[in-house]
N, C-alpha and C positions, 0 to 999 in steps of 0.2 A: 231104828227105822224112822223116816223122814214121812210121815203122812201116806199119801200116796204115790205109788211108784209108776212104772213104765209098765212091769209086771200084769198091774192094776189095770192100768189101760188099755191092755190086749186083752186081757178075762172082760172086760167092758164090751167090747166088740165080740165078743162070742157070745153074749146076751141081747136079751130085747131091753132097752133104756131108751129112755123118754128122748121123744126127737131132738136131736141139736144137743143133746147131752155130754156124747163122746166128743164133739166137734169142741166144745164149752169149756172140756177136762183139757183138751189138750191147747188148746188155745192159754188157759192160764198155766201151764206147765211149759211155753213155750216161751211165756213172756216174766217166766221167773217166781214164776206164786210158790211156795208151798202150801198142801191141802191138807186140810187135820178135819177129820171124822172125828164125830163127838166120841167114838172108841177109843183113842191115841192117848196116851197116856199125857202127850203137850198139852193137849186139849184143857184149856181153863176150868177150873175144877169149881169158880164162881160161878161160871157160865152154865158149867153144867146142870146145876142144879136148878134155873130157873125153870116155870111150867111149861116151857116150848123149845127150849134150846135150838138151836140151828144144827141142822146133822154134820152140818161142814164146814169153815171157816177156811177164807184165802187167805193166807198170811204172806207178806210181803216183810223181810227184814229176820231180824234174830230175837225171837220173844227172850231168849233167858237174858238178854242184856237190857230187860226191858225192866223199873223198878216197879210201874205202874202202868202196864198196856192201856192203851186208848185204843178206843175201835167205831169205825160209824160203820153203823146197820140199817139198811135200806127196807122198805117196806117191804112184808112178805106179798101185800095182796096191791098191787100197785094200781094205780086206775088213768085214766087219761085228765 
């Protein structure tokens, strides 16, 4: 299984999620992202162990062709 599915998307829309959430999901699944939930077994296993981990990573491209993924991380708490 590939992150998140289309499945995923419709159980999305049967629940209450945070405004602009579902709009968010599908907009990067439209424009080619794959989504890995810190669950998924792709999920970086470096990553995961840090004190905060991000619950979700957009991946763009093929990690296992990757010898040394590179990633830029944006502030969680961003300010003007």
């Amino acid at each position: 299984m590939d992150g998140i599915t289309p499945r995923t998307v419709s159980a999305l829309h049967t629940q209450r999620v945070p405004d602009g959430a579902a709009e968010e999901l599908e907009d990067a699944l439209r424009r080619g992202f794959r989504l890995i939930p810190l669950t998924h077994a792709d999920y970086p296993s470096l990553l995961r162990q840090i004190p905060d981990p991000p619950p979700l990573l957009y991946v763009s491209g093929d990690l296992s062709r990757c010898g040394r993924p590179v990633a830029v991380v944006g502030s969680r708490h961003a300010t003007a």
